[in-house]
C-alpha distance (Angstrom), angle and dihedral (degrees) to the residues before:
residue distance angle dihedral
X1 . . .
X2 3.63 . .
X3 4.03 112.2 .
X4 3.84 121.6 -128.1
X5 3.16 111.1 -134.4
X6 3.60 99.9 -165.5
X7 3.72 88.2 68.8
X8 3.59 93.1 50.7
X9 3.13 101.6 39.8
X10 3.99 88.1 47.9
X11 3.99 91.7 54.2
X12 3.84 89.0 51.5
X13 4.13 92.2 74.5
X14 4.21 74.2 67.7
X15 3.89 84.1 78.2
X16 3.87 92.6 64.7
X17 3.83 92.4 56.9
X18 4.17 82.9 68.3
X19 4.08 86.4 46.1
X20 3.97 83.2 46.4
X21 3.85 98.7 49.3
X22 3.71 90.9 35.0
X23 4.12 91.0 55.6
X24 3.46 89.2 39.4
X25 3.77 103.5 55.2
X26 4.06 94.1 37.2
X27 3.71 85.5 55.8
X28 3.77 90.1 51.4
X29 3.78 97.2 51.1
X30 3.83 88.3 42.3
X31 4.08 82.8 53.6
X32 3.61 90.7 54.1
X33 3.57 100.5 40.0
X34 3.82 90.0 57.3
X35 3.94 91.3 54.4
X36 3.93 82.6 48.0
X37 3.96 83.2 53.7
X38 3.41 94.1 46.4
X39 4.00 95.5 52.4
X40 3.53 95.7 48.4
X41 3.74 93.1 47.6
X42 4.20 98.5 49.9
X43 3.93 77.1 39.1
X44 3.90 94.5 57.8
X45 4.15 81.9 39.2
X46 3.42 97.9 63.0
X47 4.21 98.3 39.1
X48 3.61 88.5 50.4
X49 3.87 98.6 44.3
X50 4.02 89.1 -135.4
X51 3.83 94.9 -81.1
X52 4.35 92.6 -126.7
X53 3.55 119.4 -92.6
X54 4.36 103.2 -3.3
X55 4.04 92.0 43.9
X56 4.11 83.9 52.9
X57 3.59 96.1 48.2
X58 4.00 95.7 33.5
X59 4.40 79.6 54.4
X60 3.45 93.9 47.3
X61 3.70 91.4 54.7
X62 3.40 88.6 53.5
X63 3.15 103.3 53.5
X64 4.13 87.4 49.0
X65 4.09 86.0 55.2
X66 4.16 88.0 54.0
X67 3.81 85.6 42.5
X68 3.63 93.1 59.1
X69 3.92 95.4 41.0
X70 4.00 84.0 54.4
X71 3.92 94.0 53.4
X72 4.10 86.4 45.9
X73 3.61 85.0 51.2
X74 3.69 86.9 49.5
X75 3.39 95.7 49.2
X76 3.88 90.5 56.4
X77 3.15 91.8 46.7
X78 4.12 94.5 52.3
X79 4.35 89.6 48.6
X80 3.67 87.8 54.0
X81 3.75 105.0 51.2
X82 3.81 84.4 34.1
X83 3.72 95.3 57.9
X84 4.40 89.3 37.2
X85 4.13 79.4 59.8
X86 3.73 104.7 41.1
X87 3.81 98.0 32.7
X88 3.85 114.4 22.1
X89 4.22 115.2 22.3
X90 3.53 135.9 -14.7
X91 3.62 120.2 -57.0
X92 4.19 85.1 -148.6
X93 4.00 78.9 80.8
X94 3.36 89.7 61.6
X95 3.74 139.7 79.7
X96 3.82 113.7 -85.0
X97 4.07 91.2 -126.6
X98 3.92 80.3 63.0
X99 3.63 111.2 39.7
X100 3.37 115.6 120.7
X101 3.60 125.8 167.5
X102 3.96 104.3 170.3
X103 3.48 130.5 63.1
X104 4.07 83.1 -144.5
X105 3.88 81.7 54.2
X106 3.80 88.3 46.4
X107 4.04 78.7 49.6
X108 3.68 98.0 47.0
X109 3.86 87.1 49.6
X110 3.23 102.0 60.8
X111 3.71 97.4 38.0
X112 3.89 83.0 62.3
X113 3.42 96.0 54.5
X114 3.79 99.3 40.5
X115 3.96 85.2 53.7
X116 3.97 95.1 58.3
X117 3.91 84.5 36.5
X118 3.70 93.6 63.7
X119 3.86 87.0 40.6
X120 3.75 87.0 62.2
X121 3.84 95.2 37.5
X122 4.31 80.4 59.9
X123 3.71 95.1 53.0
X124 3.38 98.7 42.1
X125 3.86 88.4 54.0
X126 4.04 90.0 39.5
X127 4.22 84.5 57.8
X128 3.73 100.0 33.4
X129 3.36 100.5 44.9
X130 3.91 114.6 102.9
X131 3.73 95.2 -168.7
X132 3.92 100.7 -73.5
X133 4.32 92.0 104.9
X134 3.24 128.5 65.5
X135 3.57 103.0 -130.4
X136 3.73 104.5 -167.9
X137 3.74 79.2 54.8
X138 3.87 95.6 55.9
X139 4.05 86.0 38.1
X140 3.84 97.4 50.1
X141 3.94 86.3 46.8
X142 3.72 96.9 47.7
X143 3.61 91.4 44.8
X144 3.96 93.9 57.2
X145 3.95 88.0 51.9
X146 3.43 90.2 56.0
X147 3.58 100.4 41.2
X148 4.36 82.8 50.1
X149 4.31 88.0 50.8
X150 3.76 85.9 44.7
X151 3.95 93.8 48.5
X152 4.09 94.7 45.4
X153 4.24 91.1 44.4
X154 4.07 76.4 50.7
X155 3.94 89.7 50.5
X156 3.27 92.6 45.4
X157 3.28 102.6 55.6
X158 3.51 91.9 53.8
X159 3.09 100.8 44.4
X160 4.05 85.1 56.7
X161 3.75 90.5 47.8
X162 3.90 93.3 52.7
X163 4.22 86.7 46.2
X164 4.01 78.0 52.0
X165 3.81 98.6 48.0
X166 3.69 89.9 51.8
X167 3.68 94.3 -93.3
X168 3.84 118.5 138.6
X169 3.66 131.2 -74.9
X170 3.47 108.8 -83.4
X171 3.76 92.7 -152.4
């Protein structure tokens, strides 16, 4: 019996509705552990009166850390409405902030959000760090993966230009 592959290969875009529920609910309970974050830290605020200059800088990092657990969340939240458009309905359905229609848009998303992630991740070491990181270390390091993101969103757009021009795939 000879197997048609359309078919299967059709019911395979099924799989993404697990990577779409997965993203989706991770970034939820990411969503709700930051306002959990949040409460505890304005709690801890106001009980310890904010203790001058260290309670201001120790809050500050905190509110980096929940900061950078929102922009995961984000991030989550991005790969699952950008794999429910490419792989599973139309993205016209959904809102414009989430419409993606590319899995090099999908790509360039999450490069974007990963760069002001790691921007986050620096200040949030730069105010919580008491001394024990070596923070032109973590800058110097941050700064190259950024400067790599930057360099393949660069590629890839001209790569996708070329493909435009009439140039060969790039893939």
């Amino acid at each position: 019996m000879p197997l048609n592959g359309g078919k299967i290969l059709g019911g395979t875009r099924f799989l993404f509705v697990i990577a779409f529920v997965a993203s989706l609910v991770t970034s939820a309970a990411l969503f709700i552990f930051a306002g959990f974050l949040a409460v505890h830290y304005v709690w801890d605020l106001v009980r310890e009166g904010g203790r001058g200059e260290l309670g201001t800088k120790h809050f500050i990092a905190e509110a980096v850390q929940i900061a950078d657990v929102v922009l995961i969340a984000t991030a989550l939240y991005t790969v699952a409405f950008g794999l429910y458009g490419i792989f599973l309905g139309s993205s016209d359905e959904l809102p414009r902030s989430v419409r993606i229609h590319t899995i090099d848009e999908l790509k360039a998303s999450l490069v974007k959000v990963t760069v002001v992630a790691l921007g986050v991740y620096f200040l949030g070491t730069a105010f919580g760090s008491g001394g024990e990181v070596a923070l032109l270390e973590v800058g110097v390091g941050v700064g190259a993966v950024i400067l790599a993101l930057a360099a393949f969103l660069w590629a890839e757009g001209k790569a996708h230009e070329s493909h435009q021009a009439g140039g060969s795939d790039p893939t």
